[in-house]
C-alpha positions as CSV (number, residue, x, y, z in Angstrom):
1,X,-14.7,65.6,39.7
2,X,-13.3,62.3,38.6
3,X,-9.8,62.9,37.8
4,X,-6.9,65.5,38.4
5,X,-4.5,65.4,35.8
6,X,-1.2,66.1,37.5
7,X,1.6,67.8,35.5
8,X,4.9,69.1,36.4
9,X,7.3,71.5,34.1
10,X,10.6,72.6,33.9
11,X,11.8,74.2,30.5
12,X,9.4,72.1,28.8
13,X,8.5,75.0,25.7
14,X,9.4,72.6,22.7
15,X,6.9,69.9,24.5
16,X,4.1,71.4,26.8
17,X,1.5,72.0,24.2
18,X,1.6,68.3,22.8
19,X,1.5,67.7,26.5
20,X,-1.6,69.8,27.3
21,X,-3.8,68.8,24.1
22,X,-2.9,65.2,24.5
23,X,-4.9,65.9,28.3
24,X,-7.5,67.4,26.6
25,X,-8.5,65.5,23.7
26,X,-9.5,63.1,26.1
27,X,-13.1,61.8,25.9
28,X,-13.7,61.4,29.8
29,X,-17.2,62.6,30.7
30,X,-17.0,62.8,34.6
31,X,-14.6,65.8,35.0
32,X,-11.2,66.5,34.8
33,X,-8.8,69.3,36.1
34,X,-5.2,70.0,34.7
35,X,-2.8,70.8,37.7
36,X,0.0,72.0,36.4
37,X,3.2,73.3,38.3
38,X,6.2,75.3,36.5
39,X,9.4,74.8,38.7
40,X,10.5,78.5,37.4
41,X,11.1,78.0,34.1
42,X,13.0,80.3,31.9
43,X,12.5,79.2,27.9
44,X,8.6,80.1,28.1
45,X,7.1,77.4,29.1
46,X,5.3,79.2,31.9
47,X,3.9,82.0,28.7
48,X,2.7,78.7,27.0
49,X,1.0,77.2,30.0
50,X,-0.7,81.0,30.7
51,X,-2.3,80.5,26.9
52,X,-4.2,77.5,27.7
53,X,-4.9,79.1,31.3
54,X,-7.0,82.2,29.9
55,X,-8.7,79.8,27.1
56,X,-9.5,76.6,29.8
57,X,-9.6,78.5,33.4
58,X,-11.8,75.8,34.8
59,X,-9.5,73.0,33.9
60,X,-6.3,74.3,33.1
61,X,-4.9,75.4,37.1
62,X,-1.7,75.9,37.0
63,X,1.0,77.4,40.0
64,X,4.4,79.6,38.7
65,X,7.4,79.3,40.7
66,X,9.6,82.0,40.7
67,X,12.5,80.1,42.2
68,X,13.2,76.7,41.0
69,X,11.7,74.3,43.8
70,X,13.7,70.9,42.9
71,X,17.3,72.3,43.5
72,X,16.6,73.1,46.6
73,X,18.2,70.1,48.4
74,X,15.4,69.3,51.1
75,X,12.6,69.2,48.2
76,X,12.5,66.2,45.5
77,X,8.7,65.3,45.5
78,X,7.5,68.5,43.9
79,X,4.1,66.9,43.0
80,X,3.2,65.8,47.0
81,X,3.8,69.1,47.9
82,X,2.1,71.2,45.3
83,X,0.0,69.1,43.4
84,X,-1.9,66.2,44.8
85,X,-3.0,68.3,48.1
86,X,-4.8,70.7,45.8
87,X,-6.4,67.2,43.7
88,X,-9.9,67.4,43.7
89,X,-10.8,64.3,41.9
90,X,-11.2,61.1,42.7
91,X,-8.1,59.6,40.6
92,X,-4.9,60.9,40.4
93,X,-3.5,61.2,36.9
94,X,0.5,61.7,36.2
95,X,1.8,63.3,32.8
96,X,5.1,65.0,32.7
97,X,5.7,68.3,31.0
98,X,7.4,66.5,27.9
99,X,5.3,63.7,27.8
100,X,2.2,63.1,26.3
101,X,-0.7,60.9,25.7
102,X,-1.9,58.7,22.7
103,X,-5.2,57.7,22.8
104,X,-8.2,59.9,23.9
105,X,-9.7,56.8,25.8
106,X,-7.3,56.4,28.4
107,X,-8.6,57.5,31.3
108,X,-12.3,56.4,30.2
109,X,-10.6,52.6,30.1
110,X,-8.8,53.6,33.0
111,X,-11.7,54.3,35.4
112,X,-13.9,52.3,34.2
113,X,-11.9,49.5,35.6
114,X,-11.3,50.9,38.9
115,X,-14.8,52.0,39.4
116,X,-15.6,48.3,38.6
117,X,-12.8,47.1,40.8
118,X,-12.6,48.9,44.2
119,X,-9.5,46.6,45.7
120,X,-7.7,47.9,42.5
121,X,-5.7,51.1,43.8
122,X,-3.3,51.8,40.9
123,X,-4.1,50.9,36.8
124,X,-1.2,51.8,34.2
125,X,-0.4,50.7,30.6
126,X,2.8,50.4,28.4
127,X,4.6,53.3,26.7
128,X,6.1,54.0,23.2
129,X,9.4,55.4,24.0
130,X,10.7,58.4,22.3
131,X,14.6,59.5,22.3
132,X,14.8,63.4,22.7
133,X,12.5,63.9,19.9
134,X,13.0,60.7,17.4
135,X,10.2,57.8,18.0
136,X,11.6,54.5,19.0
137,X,10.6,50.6,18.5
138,X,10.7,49.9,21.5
139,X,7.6,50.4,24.2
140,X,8.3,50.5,27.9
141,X,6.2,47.4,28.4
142,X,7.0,45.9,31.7
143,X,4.4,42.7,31.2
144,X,3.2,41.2,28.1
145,X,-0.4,40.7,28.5
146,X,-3.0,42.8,30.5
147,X,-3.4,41.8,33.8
148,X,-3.7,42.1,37.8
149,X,-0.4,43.1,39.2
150,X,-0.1,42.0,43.2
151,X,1.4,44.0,45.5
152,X,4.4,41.8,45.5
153,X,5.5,42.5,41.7
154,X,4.8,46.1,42.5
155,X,7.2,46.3,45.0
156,X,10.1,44.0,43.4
157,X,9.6,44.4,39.3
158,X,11.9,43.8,37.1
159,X,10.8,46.7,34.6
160,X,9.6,50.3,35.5
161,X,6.2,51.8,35.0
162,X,5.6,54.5,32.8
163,X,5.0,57.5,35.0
164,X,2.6,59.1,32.5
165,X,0.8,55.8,32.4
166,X,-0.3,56.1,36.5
167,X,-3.7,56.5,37.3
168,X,-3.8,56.4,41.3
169,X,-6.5,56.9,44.1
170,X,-6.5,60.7,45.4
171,X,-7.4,59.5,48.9
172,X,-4.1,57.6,49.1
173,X,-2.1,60.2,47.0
174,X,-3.5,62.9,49.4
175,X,-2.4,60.8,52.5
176,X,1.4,60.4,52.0
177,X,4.0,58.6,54.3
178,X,6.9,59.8,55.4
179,X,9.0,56.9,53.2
180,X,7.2,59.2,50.1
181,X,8.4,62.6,51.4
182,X,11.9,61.4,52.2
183,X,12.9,59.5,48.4
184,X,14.7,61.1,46.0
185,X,12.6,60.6,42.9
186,X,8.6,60.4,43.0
187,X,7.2,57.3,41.0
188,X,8.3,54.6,42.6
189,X,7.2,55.6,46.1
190,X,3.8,56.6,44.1
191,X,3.8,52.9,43.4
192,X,4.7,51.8,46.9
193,X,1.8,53.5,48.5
194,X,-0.8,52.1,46.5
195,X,0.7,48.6,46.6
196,X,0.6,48.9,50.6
197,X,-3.1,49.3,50.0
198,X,-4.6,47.1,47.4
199,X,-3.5,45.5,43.7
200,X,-2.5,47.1,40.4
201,X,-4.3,47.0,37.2
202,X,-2.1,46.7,33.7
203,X,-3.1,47.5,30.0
204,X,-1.3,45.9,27.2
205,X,-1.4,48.6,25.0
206,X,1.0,52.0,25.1
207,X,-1.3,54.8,25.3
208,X,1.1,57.1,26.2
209,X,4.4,58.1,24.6
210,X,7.5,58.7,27.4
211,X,10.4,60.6,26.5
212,X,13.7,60.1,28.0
213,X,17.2,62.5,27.0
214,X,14.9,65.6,26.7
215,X,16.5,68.4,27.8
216,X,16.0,69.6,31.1
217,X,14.8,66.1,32.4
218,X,16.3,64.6,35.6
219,X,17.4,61.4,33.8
220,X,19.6,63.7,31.6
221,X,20.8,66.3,34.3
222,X,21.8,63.3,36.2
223,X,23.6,61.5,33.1
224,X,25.3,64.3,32.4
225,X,26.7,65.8,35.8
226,X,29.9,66.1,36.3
227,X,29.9,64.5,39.5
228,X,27.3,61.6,38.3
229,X,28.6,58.7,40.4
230,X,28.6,60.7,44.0
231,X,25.0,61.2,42.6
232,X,24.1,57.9,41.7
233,X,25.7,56.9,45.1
234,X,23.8,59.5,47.2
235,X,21.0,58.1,45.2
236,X,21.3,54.3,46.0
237,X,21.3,55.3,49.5
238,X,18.7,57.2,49.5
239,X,16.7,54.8,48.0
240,X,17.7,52.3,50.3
241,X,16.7,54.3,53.3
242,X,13.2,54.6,51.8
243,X,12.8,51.0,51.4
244,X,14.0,50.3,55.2
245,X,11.1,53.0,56.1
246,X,8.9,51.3,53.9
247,X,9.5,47.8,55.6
248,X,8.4,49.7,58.6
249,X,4.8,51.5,57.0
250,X,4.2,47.8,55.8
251,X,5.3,46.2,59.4
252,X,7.0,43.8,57.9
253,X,4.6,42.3,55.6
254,X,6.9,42.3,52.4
255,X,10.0,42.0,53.6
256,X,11.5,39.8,51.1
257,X,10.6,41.4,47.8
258,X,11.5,44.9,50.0
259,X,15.3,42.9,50.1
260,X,15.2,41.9,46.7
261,X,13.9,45.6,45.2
262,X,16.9,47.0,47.8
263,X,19.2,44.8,46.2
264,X,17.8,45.7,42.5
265,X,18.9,49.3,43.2
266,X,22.2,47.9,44.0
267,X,22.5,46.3,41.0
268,X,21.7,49.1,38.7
269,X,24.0,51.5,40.5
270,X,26.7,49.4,39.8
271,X,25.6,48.7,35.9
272,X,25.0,52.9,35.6
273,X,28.5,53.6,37.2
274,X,30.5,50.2,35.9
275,X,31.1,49.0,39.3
276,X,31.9,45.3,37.5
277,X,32.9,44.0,41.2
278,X,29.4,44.3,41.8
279,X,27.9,43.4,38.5
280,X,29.8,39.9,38.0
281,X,29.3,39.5,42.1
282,X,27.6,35.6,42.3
283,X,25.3,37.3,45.0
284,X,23.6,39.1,41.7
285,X,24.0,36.5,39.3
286,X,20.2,36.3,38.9
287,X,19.9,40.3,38.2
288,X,23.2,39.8,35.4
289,X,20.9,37.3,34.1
290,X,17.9,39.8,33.1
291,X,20.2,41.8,31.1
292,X,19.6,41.2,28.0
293,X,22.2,39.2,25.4
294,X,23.5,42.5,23.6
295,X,23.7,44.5,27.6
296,X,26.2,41.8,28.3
297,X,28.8,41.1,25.8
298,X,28.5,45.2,25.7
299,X,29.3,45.3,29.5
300,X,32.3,42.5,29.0
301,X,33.8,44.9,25.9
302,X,34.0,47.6,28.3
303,X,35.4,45.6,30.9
304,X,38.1,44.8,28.4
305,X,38.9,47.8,27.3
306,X,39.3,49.1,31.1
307,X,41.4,46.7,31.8
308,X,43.7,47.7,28.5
């Protein structure tokens, strides 16, 4: 088995079966399982998922919850517990339930390179971005040329990676910390772990499409909580603490860009929740200065208007 396709889904009907035949159009000749786990969904996602169950049973190996898994408070990384101990491939594979892939020789270009590269522990590509359900210009494209990515700019990166872009080694994925357990969200301590272990691989081209505002998706439930900035708080520090435990799995050995990604998540707590004191603090300057022109005269208007 060469690669287990991990996918998670919550409430996903409207998106799973783009999801699911994006996963299997793809050409890969060495093997390929589809694990799938449905946090208790309730629009008939988990029917869906059942259909290509009985028509692919020795790819398609899915686990129904009953009870949703996430909102339980001592459980955020749904896909290290359920998912990547039951991998059997060699390479890890992340798709979310409402995103989906666009070219059928991804993972073939994919593997290819890490077979060829064994000191490469991570390869990922750009995105096209999609807004609920409306296709966008714009590409999550966090480097403009293909290239090797050091364990440095993994750790401090100005840009996040598409998480349906990841292609990761199992034996890593399999083997996770305790700063991975602890975080709040999933991908970026997915990047962590293989940066403490060897260099990243990127592809200038978006073979996948990532969708962001979809209903039911943790960038909108948090957007849209009524208590947002306590969460956005709880989730700086959170992220903070995984970053000082990270120092530590690392002893030490990144300390600096570990300071600069801690103040990054600083930074965009502040722009999320309009902390200007922090956004126009000299001590960020250099972050206000990756904003792009249009972020910033928007960011002055609203300063303006707040202090009307």
């Amino acid at each position: 088995m060469m690669v287990s396709v991990c996918v998670l889904t919550y409430n996903h009907a409207n998106y799973i079966r783009q999801t699911l035949d994006s996963i299997l159009a793809q050409d890969l000749k060495d093997g390929m399982e589809v694990l799938i786990h449905d946090d208790a969904s309730t629009d008939g996602t988990a029917d869906i998922i059942r259909e290509y169950e009985a028509k692919y049973p020795d790819i398609i190996k899915p686990l129904y919850e009953t009870e949703n898994q996430f909102s339980r408070s001592e459980i955020k990384n749904i896909s290290g517990i359920y998912n990547f101990p039951r991998a059997q491939g060699k390479y890890i594979a992340m798709c979310e339930g409402d995103d989906y892939w666009t070219d059928p020789r991804k993972l073939t270009r994919q593997v290819r390179y890490m077979e060829k590269n064994p000191g490469c522990t991570m390869c990922f590509h750009s995105a096209i971005q999609i807004n609920s359900d409306v296709v966008s210009k714009k590409q999550m494209r966090p480097y403009r040329k293909s290239q090797r990515i050091t364990p440095a700019e993994i750790i401090d990166k100005k840009s996040g990676y598409p998480t349906a872009s990841l292609l990761l080694r199992a034996d890593l994925m399999k083997a996770l910390p305790d700063f991975y357990m602890q975080a709040p969200i999933g991908d970026i301590p997915m990047q962590l772990t293989m940066a403490a272990a060897g260099y990243a691989y990127y592809i200038d081209e978006p073979m996948c499409a990532y969708r962001y505002n979809a209903p039911g998706s943790w960038t909108r439930d948090m957007y849209s909580s009524p208590d947002f900035k306590e969460k956005q708080l709880d989730y700086r520090d959170r992220m903070l603490r995984m970053y000082d435990q990270y120092n530590e799995f690392t002893k030490h050995k990144y300390s600096g860009n570990i300071q600069r990604a801690k103040e990054r998540i600083i930074y965009g707590t502040a722009l999320n929740i309009r902390d200007y004191d922090t956004i126009y603090d000299l001590w960020y300057v250099s972050f206000y200065h990756e904003l792009s022109l249009t972020d910033r005269a928007y960011l002055w208007t609203q300063r303006l208007l707040k202090k009307q």
